[in-house]
C-alpha positions as CSV (number, residue, x, y, z in Angstrom):
1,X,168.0,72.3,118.6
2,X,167.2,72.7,122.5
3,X,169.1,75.5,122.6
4,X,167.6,77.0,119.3
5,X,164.1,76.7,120.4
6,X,165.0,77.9,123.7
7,X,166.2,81.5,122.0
8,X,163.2,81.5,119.9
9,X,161.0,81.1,122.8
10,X,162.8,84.1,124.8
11,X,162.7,86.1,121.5
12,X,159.0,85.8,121.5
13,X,158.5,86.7,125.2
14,X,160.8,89.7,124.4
15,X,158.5,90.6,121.5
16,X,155.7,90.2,123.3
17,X,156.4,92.8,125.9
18,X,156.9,95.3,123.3
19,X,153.8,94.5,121.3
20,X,152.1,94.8,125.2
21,X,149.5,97.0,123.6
22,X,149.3,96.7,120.0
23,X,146.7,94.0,119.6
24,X,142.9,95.2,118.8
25,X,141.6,95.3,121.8
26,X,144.8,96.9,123.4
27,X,146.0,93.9,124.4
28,X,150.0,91.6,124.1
29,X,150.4,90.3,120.5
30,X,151.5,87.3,121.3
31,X,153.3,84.5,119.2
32,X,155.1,86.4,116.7
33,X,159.0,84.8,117.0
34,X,156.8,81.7,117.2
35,X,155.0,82.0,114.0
36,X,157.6,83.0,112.0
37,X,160.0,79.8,113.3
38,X,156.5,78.1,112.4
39,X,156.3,79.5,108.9
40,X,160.2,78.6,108.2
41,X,159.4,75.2,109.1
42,X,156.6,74.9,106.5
43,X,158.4,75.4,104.0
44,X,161.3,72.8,104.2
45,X,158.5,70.7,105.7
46,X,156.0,70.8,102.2
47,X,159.2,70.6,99.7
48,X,160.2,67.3,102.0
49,X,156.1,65.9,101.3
50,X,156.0,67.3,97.8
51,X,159.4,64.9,97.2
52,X,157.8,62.5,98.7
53,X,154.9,62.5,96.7
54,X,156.6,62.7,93.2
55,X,158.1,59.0,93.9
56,X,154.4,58.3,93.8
57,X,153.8,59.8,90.6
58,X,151.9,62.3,92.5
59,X,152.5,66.1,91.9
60,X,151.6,68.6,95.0
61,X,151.4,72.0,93.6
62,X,153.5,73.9,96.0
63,X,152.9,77.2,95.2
64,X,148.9,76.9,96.5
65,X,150.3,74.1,99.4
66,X,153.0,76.6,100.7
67,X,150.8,79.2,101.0
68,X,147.9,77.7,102.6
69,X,150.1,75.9,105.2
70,X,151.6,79.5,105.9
71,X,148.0,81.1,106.5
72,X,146.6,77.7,108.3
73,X,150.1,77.5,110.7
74,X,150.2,80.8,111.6
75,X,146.1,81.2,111.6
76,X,145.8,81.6,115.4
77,X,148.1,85.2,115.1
78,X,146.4,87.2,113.0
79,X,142.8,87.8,115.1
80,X,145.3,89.4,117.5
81,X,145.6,91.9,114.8
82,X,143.1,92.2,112.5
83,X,139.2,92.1,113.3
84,X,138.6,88.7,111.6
85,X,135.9,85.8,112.3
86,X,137.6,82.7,112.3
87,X,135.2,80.5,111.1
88,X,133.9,82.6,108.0
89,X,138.2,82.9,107.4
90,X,138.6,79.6,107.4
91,X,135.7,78.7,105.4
92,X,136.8,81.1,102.3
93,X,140.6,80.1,103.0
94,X,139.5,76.5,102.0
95,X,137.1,77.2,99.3
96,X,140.1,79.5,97.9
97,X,141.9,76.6,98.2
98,X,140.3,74.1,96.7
99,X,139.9,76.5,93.8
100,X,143.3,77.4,93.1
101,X,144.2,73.2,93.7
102,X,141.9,72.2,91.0
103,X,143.3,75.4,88.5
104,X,146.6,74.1,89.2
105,X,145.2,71.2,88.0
106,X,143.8,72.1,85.1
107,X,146.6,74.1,83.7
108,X,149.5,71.0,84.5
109,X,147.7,68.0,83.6
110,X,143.9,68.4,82.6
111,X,141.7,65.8,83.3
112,X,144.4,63.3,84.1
113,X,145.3,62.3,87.4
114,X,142.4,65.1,89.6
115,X,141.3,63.2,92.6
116,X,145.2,61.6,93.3
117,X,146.8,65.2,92.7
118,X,144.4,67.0,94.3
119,X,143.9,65.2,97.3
120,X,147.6,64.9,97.7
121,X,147.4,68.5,98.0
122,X,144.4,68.6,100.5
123,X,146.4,66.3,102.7
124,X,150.0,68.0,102.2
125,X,148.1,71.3,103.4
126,X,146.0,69.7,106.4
127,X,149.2,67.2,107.6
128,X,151.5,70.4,107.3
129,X,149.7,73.6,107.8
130,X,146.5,72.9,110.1
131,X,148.4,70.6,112.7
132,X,151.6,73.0,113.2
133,X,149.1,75.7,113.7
134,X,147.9,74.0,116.9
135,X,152.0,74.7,118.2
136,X,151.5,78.7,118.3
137,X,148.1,78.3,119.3
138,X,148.9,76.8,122.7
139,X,151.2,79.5,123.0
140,X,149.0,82.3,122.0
141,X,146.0,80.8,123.9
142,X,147.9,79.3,127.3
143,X,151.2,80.7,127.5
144,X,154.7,80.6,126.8
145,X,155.4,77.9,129.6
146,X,152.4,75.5,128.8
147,X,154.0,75.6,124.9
148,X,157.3,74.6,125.7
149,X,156.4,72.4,128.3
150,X,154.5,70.5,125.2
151,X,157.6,70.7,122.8
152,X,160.5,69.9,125.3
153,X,157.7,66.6,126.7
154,X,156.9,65.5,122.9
155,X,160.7,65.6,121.7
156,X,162.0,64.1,125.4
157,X,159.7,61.0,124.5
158,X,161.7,61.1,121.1
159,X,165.1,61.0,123.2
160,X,163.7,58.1,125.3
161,X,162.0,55.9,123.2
162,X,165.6,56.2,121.0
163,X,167.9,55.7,123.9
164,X,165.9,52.6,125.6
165,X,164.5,51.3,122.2
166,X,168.3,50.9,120.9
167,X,169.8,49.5,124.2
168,X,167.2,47.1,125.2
169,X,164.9,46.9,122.6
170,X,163.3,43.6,121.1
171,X,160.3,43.0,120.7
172,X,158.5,44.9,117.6
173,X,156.4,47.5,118.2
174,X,155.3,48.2,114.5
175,X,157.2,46.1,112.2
176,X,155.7,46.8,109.6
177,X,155.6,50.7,109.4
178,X,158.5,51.2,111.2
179,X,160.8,48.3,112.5
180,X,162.7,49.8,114.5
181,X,160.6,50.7,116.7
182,X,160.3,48.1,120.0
183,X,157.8,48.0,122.4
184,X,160.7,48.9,125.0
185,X,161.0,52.1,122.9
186,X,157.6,53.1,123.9
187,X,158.2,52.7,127.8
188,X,161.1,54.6,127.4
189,X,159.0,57.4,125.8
190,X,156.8,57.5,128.6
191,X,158.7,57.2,130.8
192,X,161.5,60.1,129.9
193,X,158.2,62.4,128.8
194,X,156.7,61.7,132.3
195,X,160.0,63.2,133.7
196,X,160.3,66.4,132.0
197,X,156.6,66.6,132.1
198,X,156.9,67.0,136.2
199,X,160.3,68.8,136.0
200,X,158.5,71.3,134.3
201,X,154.5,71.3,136.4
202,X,157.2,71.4,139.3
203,X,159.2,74.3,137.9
204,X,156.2,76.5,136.5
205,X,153.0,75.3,138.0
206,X,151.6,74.6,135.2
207,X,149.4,72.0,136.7
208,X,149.9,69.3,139.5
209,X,152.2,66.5,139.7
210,X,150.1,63.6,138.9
211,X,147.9,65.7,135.8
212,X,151.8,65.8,134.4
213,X,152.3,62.0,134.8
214,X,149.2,61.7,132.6
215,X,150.2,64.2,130.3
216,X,153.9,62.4,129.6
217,X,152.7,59.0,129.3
218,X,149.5,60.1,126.9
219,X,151.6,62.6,124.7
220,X,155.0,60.2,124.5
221,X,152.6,57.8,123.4
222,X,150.0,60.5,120.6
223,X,154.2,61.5,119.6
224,X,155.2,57.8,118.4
225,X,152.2,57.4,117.0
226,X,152.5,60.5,115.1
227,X,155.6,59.2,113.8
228,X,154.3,56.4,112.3
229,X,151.7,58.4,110.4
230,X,155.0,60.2,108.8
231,X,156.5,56.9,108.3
232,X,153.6,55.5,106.7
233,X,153.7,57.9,103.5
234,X,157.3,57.2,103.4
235,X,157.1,53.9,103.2
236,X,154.0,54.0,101.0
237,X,156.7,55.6,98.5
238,X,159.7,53.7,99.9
239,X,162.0,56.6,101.0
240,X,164.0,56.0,104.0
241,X,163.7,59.7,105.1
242,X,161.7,62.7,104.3
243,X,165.3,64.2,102.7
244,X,169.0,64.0,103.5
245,X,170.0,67.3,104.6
246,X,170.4,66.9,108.8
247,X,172.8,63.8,109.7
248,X,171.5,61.7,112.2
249,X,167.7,63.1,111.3
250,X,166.8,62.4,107.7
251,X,164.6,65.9,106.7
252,X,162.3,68.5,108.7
253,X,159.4,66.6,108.8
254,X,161.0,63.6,110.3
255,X,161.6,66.3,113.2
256,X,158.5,68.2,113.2
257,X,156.4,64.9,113.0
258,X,155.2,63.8,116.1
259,X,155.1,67.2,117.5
260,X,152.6,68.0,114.8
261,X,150.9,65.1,115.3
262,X,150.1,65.9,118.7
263,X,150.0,69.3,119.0
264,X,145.9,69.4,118.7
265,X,145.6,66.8,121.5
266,X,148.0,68.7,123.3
267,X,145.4,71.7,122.5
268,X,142.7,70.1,124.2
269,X,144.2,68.5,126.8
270,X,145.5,72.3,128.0
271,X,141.8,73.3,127.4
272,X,140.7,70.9,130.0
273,X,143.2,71.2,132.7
274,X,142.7,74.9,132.8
């Protein structure tokens, strides 16, 4: 998957040089091989939460939920391109949303079932499509390095918290979401994100040394915390993983989910520090 994301990335600095002037202002489109690795990762990601969902009796209409997660995850791409106002976009994106939720609605089960349905689908749409869209954001708005830097510091945390969690781990750091995860875990987390975090301030320059200690130990910890949002739905409809179809994994979301989860801190924090 390293290796993958690694391709995509140089992909998207290769289409950005030859998109150098095609933006509206004359300017590098940026964040195209981005966006659509994004938008292929929507749509495993709301089948997984739509699954999810049905063992609690609660239908997500995918047909408005994939299509709104589309627009919302890719959102930051398009004023590249097109002379939009994001705001007024945004606003009419989710009134047309709502909308077409609560036709949906209407058509499939009429009065039965509205605020459970349709808020499923509010939150399916917001969990899916508005905090993925904060991954080619950073990339569109900061760069190429600062977005990898997140990515490769979010899913090292993932790699530490495993490795230390299962060799040394004992004492329960949420038993009751997820109990398998160990207070050890979470040093481990911060401790391998701080690592790659430097590796890569040290490498690129993307900010000094000690910023990047911050930045592991904060975004190891916004990560695991993220996964236990994930985990919480799933255990709210007692599913052991979001699907079945990567060994080792479970589904896409139980990938994508701390990334997601902190990719709008990560946002900000990039803000700041430039």
């Amino acid at each position: 998957m390293i290796v993958s994301f690694a391709v995509v990335a140089a992909v998207d600095a290769w289409i950005t040089n030859l998109l150098a002037t095609a933006g509206i202002d004359g300017g590098p489109v940026r964040g195209t091989a981005i966006c659509i690795l994004v938008a292929a990762l929507i749509v495993p990601a709301q089948l997984e939460l739509a699954r999810i969902a049905a063992a609690k009796n609660l239908d997500i209409f995918l047909p408005v939920t994939l299509a709104a997660s589309i627009i919302l995850g890719t959102f930051s791409y398009w004023p590249q391109i097109l002379p939009l106002s994001p705001a007024i976009t945004l606003m009419l994106l989710a009134a047309l949303v709502l909308s077409a939720l609560f036709l949906c609605q209407y058509l499939r089960h009429g009065t039965s079932s509205v605020l459970a349905n349709c808020g499923a689908g509010c939150l399916s749409i917001c969990y899916v499509g508005l905090l993925i869209g904060f991954v080619p954001a950073i990339r569109i708005d900061f760069g190429l390095k600062p977005m990898l830097m997140f990515v490769f510091v979010v899913k090292g945390a993932d790699i530490g918290a495993y490795a230390i969690g299962k060799t040394f781990g004992k004492h329960k750091f949420s038993p009751r979401i997820s109990p398998r995860k160990t207070w050890e875990g979470l040093a481990g987390a911060m401790a391998a994100a701080a690592i790659v975090a430097v590796f890569f301030t040290r490498l690129f320059g993307i900010m000094s040394w000690w910023l990047a200690v911050l930045y592991g130990v904060c975004f190891a910890f916004i990560g695991q915390i993220s996964d236990l949002a994930e985990s919480l739905m799933k255990r709210d409809a007692e599913q052991k993983d979001s699907a079945n179809k990567l060994p080792g994994f479970g589904g896409i979301l139980d990938i994508i989910d701390s990334p997601i989860g902190a990719a709008p801190f990560a946002y900000v924090f990039f803000l700041f520090a430039n």
